[in-house]
N, C-alpha and C positions, 0 to 999 in steps of 0.2 A: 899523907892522907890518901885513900883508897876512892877513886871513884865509881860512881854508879856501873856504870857500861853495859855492857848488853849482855854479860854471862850475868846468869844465876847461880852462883856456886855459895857452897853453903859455906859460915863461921867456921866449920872443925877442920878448914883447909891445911895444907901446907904455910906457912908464911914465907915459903921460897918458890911457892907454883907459879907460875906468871901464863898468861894466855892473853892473845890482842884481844878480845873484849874488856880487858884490865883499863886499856890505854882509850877507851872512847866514851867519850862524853856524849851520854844518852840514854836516859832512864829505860827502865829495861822495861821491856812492853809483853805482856804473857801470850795478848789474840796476835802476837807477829810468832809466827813458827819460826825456832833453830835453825839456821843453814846447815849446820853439820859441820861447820868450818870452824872444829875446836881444835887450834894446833897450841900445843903447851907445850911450857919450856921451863928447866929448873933455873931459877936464878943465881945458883951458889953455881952450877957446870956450865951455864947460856946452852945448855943442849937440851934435846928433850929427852938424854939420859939422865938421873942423877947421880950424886957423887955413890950411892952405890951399888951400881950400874944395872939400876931398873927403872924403867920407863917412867915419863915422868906426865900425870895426869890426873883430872879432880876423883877419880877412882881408886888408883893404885899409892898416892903419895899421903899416906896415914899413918896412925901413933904407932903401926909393926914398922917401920923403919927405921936404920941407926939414925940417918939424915933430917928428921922431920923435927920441924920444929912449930909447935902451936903457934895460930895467927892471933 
């Protein structure tokens, strides 16, 4: 089960994108401005490349990739 956390990233993710707003329990609040502090990581590499070997984030990790698998 996915919790709230403080990113807003949309349903058509990766189901292998991971970022620490993933991991915190805390409704996400819209009048609190972004830090900027989005570091992603793929889940299937633990790196923030994926398995094939393109950057890994709520922009670039969509349905043009071998790797991507609907959430």
């Amino acid at each position: 089960m996915e919790r709230a956390g403080l990113s807003n990233i949309d349903d058509d993710r990766c189901d292998f994108l991971r970022w620490k707003g993933l991991y915190i329990e805390a409704e996400w609040d819209p009048s609190i401005p972004h830090s900027s502090d989005r570091n992603f990581w793929c889940h299937k590499t633990q790196q923030c490349i994926g398995p094939d070997g393109k950057i890994a984030d709520d922009y670039e990790c969509n349905e043009t990739r071998s790797c991507y698998k609907p959430f």
